[in-house]
N, C-alpha and C positions, 0 to 999 in steps of 0.2 A: 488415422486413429479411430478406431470405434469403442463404445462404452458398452458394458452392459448394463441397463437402467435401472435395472433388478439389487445389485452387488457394488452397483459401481459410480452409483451417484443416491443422495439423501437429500433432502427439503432442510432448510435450517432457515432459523427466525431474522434472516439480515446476516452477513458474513462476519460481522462483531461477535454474535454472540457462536457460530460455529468454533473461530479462531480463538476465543475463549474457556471454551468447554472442551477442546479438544486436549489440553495437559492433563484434564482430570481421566481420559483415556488413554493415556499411553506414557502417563510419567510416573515411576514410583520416587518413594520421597527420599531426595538424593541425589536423584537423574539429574543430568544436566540437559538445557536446550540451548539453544544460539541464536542469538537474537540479534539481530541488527537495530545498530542505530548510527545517525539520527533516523527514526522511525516511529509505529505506532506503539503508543502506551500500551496495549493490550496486553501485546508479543507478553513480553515481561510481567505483567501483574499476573495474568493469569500463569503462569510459571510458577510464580512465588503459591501464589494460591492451592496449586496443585500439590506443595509440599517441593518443587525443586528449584535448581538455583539455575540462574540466567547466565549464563556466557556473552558477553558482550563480542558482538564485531561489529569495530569502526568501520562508518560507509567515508570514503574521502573522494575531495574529489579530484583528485590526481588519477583515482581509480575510477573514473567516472560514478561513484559512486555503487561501486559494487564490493562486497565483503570480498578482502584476502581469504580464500578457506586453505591455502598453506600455510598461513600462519597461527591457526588455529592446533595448540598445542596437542601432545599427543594424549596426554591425561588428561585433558578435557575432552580430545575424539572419544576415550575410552568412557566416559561419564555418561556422553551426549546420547540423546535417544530421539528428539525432535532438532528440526532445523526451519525457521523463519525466513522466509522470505518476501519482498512483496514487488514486485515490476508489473507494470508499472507502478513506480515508489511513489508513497506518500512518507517526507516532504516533500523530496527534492525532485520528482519529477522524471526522472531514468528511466531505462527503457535498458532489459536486460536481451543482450546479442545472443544467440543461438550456443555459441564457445564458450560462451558462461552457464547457461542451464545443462549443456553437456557434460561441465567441468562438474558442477553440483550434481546432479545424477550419480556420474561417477566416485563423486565423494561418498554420497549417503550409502554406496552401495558397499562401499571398499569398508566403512565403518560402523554400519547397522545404524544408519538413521532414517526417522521419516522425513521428508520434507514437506512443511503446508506451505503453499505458495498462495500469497495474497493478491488477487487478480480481481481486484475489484474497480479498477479503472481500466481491463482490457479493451475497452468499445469506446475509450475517449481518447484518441489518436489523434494527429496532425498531418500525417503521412502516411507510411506504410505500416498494417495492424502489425501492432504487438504479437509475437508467438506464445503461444501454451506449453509450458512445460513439459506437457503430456506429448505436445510433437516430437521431443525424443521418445528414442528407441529405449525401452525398457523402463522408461521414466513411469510407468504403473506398479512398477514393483517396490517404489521406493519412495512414490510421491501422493501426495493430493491438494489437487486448488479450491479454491474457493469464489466465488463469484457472488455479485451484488447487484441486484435489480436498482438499488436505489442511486446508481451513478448513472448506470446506463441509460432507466426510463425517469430518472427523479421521485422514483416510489419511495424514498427514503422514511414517510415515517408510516409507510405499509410492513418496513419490516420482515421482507424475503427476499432470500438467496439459496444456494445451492450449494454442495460440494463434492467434486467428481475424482475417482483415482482408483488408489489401492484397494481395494475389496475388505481387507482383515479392517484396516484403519480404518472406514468408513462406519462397520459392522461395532467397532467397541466405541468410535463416536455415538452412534445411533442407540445404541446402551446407556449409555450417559443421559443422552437428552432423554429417553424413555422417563428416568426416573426425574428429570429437571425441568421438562417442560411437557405440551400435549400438540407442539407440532404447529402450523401457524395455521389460520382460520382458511377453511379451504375456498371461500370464493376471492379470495386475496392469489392462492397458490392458479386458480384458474386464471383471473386476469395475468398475472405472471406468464403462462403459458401462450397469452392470447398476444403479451409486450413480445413477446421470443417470434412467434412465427411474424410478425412485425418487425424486425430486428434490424432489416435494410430499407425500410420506408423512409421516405424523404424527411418524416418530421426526424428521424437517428440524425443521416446527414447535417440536417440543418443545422440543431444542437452542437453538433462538433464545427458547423462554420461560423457558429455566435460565438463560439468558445474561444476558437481561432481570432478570430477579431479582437474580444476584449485581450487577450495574449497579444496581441503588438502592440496594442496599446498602451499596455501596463510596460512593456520589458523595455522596451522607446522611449518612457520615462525613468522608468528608473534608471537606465544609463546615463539618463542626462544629467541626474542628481548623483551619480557617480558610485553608482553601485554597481559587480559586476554581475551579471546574468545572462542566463543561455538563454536561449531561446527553447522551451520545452517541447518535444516532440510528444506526450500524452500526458493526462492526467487535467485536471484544474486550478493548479496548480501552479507558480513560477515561487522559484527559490534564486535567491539571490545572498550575495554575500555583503554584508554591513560597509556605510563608508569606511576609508583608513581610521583610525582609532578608537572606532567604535565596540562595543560588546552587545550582544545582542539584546536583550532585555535595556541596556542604556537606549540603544538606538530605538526599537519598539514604542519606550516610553516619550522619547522626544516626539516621534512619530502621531503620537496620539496626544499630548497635550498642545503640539505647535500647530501639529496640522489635522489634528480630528481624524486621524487616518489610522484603522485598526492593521498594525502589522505582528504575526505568532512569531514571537521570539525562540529561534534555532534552538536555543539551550533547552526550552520543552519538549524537543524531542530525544534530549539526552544528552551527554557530555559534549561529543562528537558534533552535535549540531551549533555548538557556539561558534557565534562570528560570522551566521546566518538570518534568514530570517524567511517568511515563509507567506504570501500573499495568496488571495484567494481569486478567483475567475466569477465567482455565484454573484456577481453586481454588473448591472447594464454599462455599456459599452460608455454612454454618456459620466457615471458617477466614478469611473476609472478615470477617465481622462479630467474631472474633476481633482479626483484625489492625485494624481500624480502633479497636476498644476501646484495643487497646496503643498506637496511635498517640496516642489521645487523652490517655492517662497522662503523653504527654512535653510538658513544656511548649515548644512551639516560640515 
């Protein structure tokens, strides 16, 4: 796959605010979008914002958490003009297979929609890197991703990322932010460039073997306290499913007042996410193995 750099890629302020600002380019009010959840709040707000209405697709995880797009009815294909997605997902951690980005492709193709693929955890892997949706065949005519420096190099409050794909979508994005922002401060966009040609240096590596560690840590506990959870192959991420009769904001809460231990209750990330719940990797390997110990003290 090649880009052209000119047409085919734009500078945007952190991949939040691309994925934001992109409904006010390409939705008129009324459009529909599809948004997956459990997912990020953005998808959606920024939808409503834009004047159009959100389609919801359940992520389950019988589906390994990937949206049904057959069952996405046919008067809502006919509304839809954007399609959400993000793999690797934030909450749950997924990692979308090759027959599923093929399958979307051909979806957005058959019904005139764009896809923005959220790719902002592609460089925190466990195993084998996650694919770009742009590795399909034709996937520029119907798609564009988005990328984030702040997973990859921890530039998170420098505030750059990128967005590579379709030519037209990128050109009425880049319209938008013309009139909304003045572009990010360019010795931020240079060091950006300096993280990139770095991108397989040992400190990337390492990152992803610290990350790897507190990840067994954490998922080896919470089995023990009787939650079920995979083992996540990217992101920073582990999502897990609440003990038996729990609801997730109940459990969260117990979570934090018995054992001082901050867990994001599933239901924040939308209907779909309840009965989950959602832990973080960003704490040294020692304060995990802490907190999973105090988790285990309470009897859930």
């Amino acid at each position: 796959m090649e880009l052209d750099w000119q047409t085919e890629l734009i500078t945007i302020i952190g991949s939040k605010e691309g994925l934001g600002h992109l409904p006010l380019a390409v939705l008129n009010p009324g459009d529909c979008a599809l948004v997956p959840q459990p997912g990020y709040p953005v998808y959606s707000a920024a939808t409503i914002f834009a004047g159009g209405m959100p389609f919801i697709m359940d992520l389950r995880e019988e589906r390994n958490w990937l949206p049904d797009l057959d069952a996405v009815p046919a008067d809502i294909r006919r509304k839809a003009r954007l399609m959400y997605l993000n793999y690797p997902n934030n909450p749950t951690a997924a990692v979308a297979p090759r027959e599923f980005f093929e399958k979307a492709v051909a979806f957005a193709r058959e019904n005139d929609i764009l896809i923005a693929q959220d790719a902002a955890y592609s460089e925190l892997y466990y195993g084998c890197r996650p694919m770009s949706i742009l590795q399909i065949p034709g996937a520029k005519d119907v798609a564009i991703e988005f990328h984030s420096l702040s997973k990859t190099f921890n530039m998170t409050g420098w505030r750059l990322g990128f967005a590579v794909g379709n030519a037209d979508a990128l050109a009425a994005l880049a319209k938008v932010k013309s009139n909304l922002d003045s572009g990010q401060f360019n010795a931020i966009q240079w060091a950006g460039v300096e993280a990139y040609r770095g991108i397989d240096r040992v400190e990337v590596r390492a990152m992803q073997d610290l990350y790897a560690e507190r990840r067994d840590i954490l998922v080896e506990g919470l089995q023990k306290i009787g939650c079920r959870v995979r083992k996540p192959e990217a992101t920073f991420y582990v999502w897990g499913a609440c003990p038996k009769g729990y609801d997730s904001m109940t459990f969260a809460a117990r979570a934090l007042e018995e054992a001082a231990v901050v867990l994001i209750p599933g239901v924040g990330f939308g209907k779909a996410g309840e009965g989950y719940f959602r832990a973080a990797l960003t704490t040294d390997a020692d304060r995990i193995r802490e907190a999973v110990a105090r988790l285990a003290r309470v009897k859930f």
